[in-house]
LUMDRENNU-458106 format. One line per field, with one value per residue (C-alpha): x, y, z; residue number from 1; residue in one letter. Coordinates in steps of 0.001 Angstrom, whole numbers. Layout:
LUMDRENNU-458106
u <- c(X | ...)
v <- c(Y | ...)
w <- c(Z | ...)
seq <- c(NUM | ...)
type <- c(A | ...)
***
This chain:
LUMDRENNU-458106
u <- c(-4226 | -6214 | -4368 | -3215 | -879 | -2908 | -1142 | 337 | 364 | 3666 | 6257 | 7000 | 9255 | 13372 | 14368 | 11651 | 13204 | 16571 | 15719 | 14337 | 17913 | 19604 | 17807 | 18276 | 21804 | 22343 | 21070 | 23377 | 21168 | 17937 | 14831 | 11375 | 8853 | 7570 | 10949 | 11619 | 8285 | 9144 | 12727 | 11642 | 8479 | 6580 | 3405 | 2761 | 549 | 3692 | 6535 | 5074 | 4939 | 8385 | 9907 | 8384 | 10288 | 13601 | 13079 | 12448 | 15501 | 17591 | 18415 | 16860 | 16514 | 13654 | 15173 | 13827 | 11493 | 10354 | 13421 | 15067 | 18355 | 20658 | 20496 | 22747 | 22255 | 23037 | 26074 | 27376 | 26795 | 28541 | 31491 | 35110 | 34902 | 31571 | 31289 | 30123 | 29377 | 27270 | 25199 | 24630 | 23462 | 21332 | 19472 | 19258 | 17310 | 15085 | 14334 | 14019 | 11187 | 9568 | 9553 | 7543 | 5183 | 4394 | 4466 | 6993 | 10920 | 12548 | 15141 | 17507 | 18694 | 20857 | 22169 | 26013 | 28548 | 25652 | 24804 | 21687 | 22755 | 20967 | 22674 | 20017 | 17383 | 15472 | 13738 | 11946 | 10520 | 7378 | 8349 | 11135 | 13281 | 12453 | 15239 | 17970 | 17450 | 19133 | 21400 | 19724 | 21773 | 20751 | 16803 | 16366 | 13491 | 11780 | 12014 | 9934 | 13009 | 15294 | 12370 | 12244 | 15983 | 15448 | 12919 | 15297 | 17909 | 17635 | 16936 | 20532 | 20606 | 18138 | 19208 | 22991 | 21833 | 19485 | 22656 | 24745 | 22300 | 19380 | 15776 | 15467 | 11906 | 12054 | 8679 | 5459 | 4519 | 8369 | 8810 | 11336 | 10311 | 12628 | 10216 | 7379 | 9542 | 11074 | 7225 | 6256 | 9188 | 8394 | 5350 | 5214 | 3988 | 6451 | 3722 | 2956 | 5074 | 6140 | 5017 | 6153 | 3162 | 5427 | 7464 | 10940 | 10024 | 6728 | 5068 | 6373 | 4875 | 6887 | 6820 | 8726 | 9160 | 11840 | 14988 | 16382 | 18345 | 20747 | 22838 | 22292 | 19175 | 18089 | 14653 | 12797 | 11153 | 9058 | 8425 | 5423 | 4005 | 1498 | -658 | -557 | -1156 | -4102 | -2076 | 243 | -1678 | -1832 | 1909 | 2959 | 1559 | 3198 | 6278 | 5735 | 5000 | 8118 | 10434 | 11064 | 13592 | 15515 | 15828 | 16810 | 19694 | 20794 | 20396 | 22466)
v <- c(23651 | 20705 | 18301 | 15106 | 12319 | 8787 | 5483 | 4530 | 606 | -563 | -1024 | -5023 | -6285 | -5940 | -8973 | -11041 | -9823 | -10592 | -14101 | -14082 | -12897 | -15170 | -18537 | -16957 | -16613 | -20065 | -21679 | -20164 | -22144 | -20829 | -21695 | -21683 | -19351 | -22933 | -23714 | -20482 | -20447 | -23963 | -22476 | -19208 | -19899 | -17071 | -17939 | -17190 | -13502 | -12551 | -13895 | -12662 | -8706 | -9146 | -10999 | -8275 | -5682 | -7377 | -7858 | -4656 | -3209 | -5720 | -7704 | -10948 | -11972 | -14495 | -16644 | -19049 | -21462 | -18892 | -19883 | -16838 | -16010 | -13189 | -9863 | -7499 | -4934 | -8139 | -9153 | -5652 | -5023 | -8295 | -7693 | -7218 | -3403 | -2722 | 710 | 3091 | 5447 | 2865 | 2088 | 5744 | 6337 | 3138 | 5104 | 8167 | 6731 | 4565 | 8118 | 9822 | 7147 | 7768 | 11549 | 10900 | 8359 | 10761 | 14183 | 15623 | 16339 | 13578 | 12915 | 10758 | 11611 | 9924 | 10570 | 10056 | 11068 | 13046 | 15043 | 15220 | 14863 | 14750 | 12287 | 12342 | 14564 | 14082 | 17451 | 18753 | 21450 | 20216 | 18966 | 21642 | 21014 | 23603 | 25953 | 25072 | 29184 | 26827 | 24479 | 21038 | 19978 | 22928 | 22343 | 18469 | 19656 | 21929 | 19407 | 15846 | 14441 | 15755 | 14899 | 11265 | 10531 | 11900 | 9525 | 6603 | 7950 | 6589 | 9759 | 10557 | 10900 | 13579 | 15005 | 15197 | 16675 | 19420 | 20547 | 20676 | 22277 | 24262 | 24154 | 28013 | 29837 | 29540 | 29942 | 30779 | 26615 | 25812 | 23557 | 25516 | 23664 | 21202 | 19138 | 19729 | 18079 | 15373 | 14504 | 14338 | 11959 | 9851 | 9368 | 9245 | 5621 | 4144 | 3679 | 7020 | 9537 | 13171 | 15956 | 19610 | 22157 | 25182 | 24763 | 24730 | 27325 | 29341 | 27837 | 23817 | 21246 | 17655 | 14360 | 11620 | 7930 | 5595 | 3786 | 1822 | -964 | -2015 | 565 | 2769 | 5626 | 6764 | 9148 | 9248 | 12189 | 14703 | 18108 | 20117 | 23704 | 24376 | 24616 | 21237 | 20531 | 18485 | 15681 | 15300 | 12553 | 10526 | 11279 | 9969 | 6822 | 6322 | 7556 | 4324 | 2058 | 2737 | 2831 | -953 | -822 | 1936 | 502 | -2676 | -881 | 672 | -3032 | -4787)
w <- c(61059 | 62319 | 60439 | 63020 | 62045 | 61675 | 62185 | 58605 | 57591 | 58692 | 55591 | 54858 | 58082 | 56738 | 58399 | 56549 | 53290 | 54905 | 54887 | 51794 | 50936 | 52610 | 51697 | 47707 | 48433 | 48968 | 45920 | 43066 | 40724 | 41512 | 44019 | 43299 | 45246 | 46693 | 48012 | 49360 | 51253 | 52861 | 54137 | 55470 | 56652 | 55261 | 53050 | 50039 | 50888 | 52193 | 50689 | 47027 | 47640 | 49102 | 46207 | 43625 | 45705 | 45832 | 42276 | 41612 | 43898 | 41770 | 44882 | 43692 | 39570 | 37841 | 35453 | 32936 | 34742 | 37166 | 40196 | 41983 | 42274 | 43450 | 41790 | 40540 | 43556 | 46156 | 44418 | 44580 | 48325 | 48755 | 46812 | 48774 | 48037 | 46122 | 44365 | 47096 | 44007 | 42314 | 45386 | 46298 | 42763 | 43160 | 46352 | 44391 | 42023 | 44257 | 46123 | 42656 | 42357 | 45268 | 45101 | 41740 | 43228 | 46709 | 44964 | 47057 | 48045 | 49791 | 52300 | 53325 | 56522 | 58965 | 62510 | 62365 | 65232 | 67052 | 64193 | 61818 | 58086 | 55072 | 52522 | 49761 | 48126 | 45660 | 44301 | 41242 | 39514 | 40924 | 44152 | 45317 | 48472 | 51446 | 51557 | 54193 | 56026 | 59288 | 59408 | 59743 | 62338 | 63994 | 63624 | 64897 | 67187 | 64107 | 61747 | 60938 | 60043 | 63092 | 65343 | 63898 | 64552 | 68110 | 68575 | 67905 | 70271 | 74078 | 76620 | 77535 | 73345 | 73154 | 76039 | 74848 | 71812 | 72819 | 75069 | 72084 | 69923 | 72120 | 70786 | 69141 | 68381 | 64178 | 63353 | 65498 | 65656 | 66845 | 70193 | 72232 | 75631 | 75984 | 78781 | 76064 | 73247 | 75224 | 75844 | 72536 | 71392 | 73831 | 73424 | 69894 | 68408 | 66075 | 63094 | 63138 | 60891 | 62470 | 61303 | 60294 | 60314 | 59707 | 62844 | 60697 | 57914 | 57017 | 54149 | 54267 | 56096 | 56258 | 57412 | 58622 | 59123 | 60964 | 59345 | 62201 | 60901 | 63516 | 64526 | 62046 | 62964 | 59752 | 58952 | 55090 | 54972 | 52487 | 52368 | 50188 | 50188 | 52687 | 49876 | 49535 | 53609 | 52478 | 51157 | 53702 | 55175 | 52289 | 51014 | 53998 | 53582 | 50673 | 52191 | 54750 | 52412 | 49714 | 52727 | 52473 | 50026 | 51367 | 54609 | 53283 | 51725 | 55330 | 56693 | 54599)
seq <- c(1 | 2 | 3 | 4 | 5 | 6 | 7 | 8 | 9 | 10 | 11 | 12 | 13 | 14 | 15 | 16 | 17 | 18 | 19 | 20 | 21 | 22 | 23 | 24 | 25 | 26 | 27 | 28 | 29 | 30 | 31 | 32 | 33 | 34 | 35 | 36 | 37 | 38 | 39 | 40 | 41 | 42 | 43 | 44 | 45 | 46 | 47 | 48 | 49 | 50 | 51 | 52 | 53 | 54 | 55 | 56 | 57 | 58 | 59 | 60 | 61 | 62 | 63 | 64 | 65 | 66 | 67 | 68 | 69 | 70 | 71 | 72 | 73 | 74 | 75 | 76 | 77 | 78 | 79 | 80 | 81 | 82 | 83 | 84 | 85 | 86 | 87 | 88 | 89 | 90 | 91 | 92 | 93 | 94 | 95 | 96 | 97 | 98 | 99 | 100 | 101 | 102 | 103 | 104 | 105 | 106 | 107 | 108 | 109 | 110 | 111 | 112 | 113 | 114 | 115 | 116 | 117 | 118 | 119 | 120 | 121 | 122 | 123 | 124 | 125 | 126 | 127 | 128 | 129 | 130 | 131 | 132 | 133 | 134 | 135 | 136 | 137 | 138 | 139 | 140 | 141 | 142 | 143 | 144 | 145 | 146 | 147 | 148 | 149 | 150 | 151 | 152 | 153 | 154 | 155 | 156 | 157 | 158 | 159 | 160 | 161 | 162 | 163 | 164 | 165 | 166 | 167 | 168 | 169 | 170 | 171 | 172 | 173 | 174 | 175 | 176 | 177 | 178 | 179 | 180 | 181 | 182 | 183 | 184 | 185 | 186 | 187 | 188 | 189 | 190 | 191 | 192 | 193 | 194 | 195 | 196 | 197 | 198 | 199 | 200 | 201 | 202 | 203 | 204 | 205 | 206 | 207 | 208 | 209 | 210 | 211 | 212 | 213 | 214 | 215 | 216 | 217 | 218 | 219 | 220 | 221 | 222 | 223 | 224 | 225 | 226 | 227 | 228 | 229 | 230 | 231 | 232 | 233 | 234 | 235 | 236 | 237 | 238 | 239 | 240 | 241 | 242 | 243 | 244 | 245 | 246 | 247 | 248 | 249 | 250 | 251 | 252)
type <- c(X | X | X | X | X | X | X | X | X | X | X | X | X | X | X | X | X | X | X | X | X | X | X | X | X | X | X | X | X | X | X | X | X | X | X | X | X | X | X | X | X | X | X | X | X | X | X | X | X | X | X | X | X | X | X | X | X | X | X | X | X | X | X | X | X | X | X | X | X | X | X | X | X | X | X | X | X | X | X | X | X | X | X | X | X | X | X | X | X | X | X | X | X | X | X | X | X | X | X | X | X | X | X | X | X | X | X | X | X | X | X | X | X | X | X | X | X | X | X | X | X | X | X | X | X | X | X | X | X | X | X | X | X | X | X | X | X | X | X | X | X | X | X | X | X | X | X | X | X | X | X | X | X | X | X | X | X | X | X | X | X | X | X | X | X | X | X | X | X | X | X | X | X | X | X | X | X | X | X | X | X | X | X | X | X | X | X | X | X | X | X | X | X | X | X | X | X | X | X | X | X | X | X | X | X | X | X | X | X | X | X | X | X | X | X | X | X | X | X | X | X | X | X | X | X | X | X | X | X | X | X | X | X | X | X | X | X | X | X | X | X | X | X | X | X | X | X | X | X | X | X | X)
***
């Protein structure tokens, strides 16, 4: 398969839309686009594709007169003890979204206690999840998503984890060398998304993109049929692109 990842258009910058947040935050009664340019500096190309995203996340709210204020979703994450349910079922549908817009399974994936785990998917009929025939956390140099959260870690990180978990031969296309793989994280630009051609299971390819929002290492990926191997390229972009929000989630 001569398909090669391309650089994808980097997803709008989280701590932009964390200032956007902030300067919201502090004017209960509402602040006009013009005001909220003025305090966070960002003009108006940039500042309006951010606001229709925190709007539609439910982090920020237009009321009458067109001024901003905070959201539903904002005043939850900010509560003493917000709803841990509520927000996961927030995500869920955010990811439910996205799987619709991409045409493919999604993940959520995060790296927790040295250990790959998948918190969300979001499957169909249509888009079904690749069948888990290994353990995930046993498959972080097979996978896009696995190879994605390595990429985040430092090199004692990877290294510490291929001890723990040793790269095995899963399909023909699997990386076993762990010199070769070590390579190929490193070297690996950050706007460009992993891929999967068949290396974790015959008959899915997958990609991948970063969530790094402080000190939390998350991965959104998709997976699709190799049938479908010539829009991988394009799903991923989408993939980049509707990352913003779920990010934002992990950041705040």
């Amino acid at each position: 398969m001569a398909l090669r990842p391309e650089p994808t258009t980097p997803f709008p910058s989280v701590p932009y839309a964390l200032r956007v947040l902030e300067s919201v935050s502090q004017h209960p009664g509402g602040v006009t686009e013009a005001h909220l340019s003025r305090e966070t500096g960002l003009p108006s190309a940039h500042l309006v594709p951010l606001l229709l995203m925190l709007r539609r996340e439910g982090y920020v709210e237009q009321v009458t007169g067109g001024a901003y204020v905070t959201g539903d979703s904002l005043t939850l994450l900010g509560s003493a003890a917000p709803d841990r349910q509520v927000l996961s079922d927030r995500l869920q549908a955010s990811l439910e979204q996205l799987r619709d817009q991409v045409g493919a399974a999604i993940y959520l994936s995060r790296y927790i206690d040295g250990e790959v785990r998948i918190t969300h998917v979001a499957d169909g009929p249509e888009t079904p999840a690749v069948s888990e025939w290994v353990d995930f956390r046993s498959a972080a140099h097979a996978s896009a998503a696995g190879k994605s959260l390595l990429a985040q870690l430092d090199l004692d990180g990877r290294r510490d984890h291929l001890a723990r978990h040793r790269p095995a031969r899963l399909t023909s296309r699997t990386i076993t060398d762990e010199r070769v793989l070590l390579n190929k994280l490193a070297a690996q630009p950050p706007t460009v998304p992993f891929l999967d051609l068949q290396e974790y299971a015959v008959g899915t390819v997958c990609a991948a993109v970063p969530l790094t929002a402080g000190s939390a290492v998350g991965s959104l990926a998709l997976s699709m049929p190799v049938q479908h191997a010539h829009r991988l390229r394009r799903a991923a972009e989408r993939l980049n692109k509707g990352a913003s929000p779920i990010l934002l989630s992990l950041a705040l």
